[in-house]
C-alpha positions in Angstrom: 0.0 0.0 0.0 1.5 3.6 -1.1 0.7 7.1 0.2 -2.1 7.5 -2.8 -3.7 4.5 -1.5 -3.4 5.9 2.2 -4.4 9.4 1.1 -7.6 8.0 -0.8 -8.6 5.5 1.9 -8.7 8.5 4.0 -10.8 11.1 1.4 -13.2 8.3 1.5 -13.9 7.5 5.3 -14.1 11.7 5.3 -16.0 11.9 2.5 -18.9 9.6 4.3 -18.8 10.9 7.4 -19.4 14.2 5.6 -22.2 12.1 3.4 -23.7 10.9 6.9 -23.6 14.5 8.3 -25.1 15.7 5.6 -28.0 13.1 6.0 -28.7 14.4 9.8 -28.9 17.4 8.8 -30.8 17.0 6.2 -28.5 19.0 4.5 -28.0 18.0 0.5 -25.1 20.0 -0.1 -22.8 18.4 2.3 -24.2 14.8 0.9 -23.1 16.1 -2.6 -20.0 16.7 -1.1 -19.6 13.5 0.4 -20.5 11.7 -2.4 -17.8 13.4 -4.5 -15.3 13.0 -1.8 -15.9 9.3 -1.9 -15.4 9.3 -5.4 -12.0 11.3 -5.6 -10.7 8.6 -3.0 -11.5 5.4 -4.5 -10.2 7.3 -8.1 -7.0 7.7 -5.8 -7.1 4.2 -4.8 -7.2 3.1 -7.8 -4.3 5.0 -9.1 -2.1 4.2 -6.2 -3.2 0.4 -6.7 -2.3 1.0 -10.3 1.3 2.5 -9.7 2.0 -0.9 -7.1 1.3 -3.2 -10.5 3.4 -1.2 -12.1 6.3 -1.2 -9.9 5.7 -4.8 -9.4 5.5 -5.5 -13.2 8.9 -3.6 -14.2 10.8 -5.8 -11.4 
């Protein structure tokens, strides 16, 4: 695991407590903003996972 898997893990636990928040207060911008947050991380993840083959691949 890299620092752009690390990095996205984390924009996505953020971006659904931000998604849950949002919920509670009935609040549909912060779900949208979850949502997208979620997104951008598991984009990340899949880079960083990307970049591992990679490295593993040119070994």
């Amino acid at each position: 695991m890299n620092q752009e898997e690390i990095r996205g893990k984390g924009k996505q636990i953020k971006g659904k407590v931000r998604e849950e928040v949002g919920k509670a207060t009935d609040n549909r911008k912060q779900q949208v903003k979850g949502k997208v947050e979620q997104a951008v991380g598991r984009a990340e993840v899949a880079q960083g996972k990307s970049v591992e083959r990679s490295k593993k691949a040119s070994r």
